[in-house]
C-alpha positions as a Markdown table, in Angstrom:
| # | Residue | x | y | z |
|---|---|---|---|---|
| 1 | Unk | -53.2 | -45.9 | 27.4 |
| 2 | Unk | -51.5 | -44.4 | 30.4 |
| 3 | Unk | -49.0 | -45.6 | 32.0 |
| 4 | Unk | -49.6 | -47.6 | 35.0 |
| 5 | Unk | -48.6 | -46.0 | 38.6 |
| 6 | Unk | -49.8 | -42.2 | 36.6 |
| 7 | Unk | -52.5 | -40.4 | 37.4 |
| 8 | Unk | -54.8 | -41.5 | 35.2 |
| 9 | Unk | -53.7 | -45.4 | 35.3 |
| 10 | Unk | -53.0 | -45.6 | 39.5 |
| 11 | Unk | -51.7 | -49.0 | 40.8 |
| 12 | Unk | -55.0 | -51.3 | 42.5 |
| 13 | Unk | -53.8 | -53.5 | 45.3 |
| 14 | Unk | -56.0 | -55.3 | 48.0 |
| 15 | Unk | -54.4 | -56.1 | 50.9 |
| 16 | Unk | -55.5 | -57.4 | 54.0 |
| 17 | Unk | -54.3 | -55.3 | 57.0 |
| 18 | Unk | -53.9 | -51.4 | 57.4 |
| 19 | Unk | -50.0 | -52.1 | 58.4 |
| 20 | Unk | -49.2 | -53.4 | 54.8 |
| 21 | Unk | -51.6 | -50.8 | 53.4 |
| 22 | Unk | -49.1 | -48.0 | 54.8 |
| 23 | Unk | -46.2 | -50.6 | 53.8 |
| 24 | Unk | -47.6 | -50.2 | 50.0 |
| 25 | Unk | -48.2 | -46.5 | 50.6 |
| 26 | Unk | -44.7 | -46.0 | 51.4 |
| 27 | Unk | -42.9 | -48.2 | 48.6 |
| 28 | Unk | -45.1 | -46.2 | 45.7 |
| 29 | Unk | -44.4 | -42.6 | 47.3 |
| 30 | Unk | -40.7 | -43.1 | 47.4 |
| 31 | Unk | -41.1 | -44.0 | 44.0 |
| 32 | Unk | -43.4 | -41.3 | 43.1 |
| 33 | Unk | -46.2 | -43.7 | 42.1 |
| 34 | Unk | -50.4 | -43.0 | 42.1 |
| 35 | Unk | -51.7 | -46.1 | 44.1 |
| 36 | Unk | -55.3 | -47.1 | 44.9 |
| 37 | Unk | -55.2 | -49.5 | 48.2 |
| 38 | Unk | -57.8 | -51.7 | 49.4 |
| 39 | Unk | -57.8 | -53.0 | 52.9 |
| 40 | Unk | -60.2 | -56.0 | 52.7 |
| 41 | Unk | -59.3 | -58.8 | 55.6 |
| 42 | Unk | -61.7 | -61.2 | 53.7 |
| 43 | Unk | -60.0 | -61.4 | 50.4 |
| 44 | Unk | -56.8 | -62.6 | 49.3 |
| 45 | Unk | -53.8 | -60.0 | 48.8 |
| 46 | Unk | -53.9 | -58.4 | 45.0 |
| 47 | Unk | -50.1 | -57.1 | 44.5 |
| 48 | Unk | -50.3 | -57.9 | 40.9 |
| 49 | Unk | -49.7 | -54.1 | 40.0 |
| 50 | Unk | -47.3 | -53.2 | 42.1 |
| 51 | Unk | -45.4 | -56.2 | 41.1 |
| 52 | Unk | -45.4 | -55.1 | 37.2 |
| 53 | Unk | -44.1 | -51.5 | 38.8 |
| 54 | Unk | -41.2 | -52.9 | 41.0 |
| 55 | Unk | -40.2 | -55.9 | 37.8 |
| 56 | Unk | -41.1 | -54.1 | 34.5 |
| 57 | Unk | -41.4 | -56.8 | 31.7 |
| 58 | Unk | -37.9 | -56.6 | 29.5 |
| 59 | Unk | -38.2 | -54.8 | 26.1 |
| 60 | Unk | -38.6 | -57.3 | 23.4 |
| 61 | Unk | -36.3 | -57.5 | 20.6 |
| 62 | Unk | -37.1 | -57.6 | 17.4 |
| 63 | Unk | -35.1 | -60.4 | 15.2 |
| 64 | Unk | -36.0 | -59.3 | 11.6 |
| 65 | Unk | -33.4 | -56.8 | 10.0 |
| 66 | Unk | -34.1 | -52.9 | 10.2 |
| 67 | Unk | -35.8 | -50.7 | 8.2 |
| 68 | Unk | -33.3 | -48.4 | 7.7 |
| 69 | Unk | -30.2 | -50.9 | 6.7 |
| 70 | Unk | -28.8 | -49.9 | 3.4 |
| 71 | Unk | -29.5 | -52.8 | 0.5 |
| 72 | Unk | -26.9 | -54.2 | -1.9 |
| 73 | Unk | -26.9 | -52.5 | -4.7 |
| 74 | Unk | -28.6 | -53.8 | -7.7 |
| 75 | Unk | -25.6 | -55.4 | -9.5 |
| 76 | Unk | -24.2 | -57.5 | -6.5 |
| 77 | Unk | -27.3 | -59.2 | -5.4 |
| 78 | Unk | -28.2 | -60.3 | -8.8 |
| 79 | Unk | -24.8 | -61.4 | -9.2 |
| 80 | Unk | -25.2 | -63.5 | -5.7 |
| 81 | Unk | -28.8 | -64.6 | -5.9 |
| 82 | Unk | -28.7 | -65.7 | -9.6 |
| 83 | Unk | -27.0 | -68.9 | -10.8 |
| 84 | Unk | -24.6 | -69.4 | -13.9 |
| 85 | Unk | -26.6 | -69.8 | -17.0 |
| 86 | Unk | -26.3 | -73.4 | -18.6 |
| 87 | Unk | -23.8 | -74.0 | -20.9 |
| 88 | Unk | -24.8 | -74.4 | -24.6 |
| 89 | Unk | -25.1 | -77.9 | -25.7 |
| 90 | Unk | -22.4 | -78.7 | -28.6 |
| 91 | Unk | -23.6 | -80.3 | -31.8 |
């Protein structure tokens, strides 16, 4: 999918006067973003879009171990994961 505020994925917001829809206008050409705005008195404002543009979500980080950690050798992890074998019983 494109990103939103592109070309092909444009920002929809509803507002409610012209003055805010040149106030949005303004906001997504300084930032270089493709907007669709709506003037529409009779509904409510619809900034949902612009908000995810102005407060991007933070990436999330992962808390498994990476891929491309190198493993304990062979030898050591058997020697850490195994216990000592049982004594031998005397007769």
């Amino acid at each position: 999918m494109a990103k939103l505020g592109s070309s092909a994925h444009p920002a929809v917001v509803r507002v409610q006067t012209p003055e805010r829809a040149h106030e949005i206008f303004s906001v997504c050409d300084r930032q270089r973003w493709k907007a669709i705005v709506g003037v529409e008195p009779d509904k409510p404002e619809d900034l949902s879009d612009l908000e995810k543009l102005l407060n991007p979500p933070a990436p999330v980080i992962s808390l498994r171990s990476r891929r491309r950690e190198p493993a304990l050798s062979g030898r050591s992890q058997d020697r850490v994961l195994t216990a000592p074998a049982p004594a031998a019983a005397s007769r």
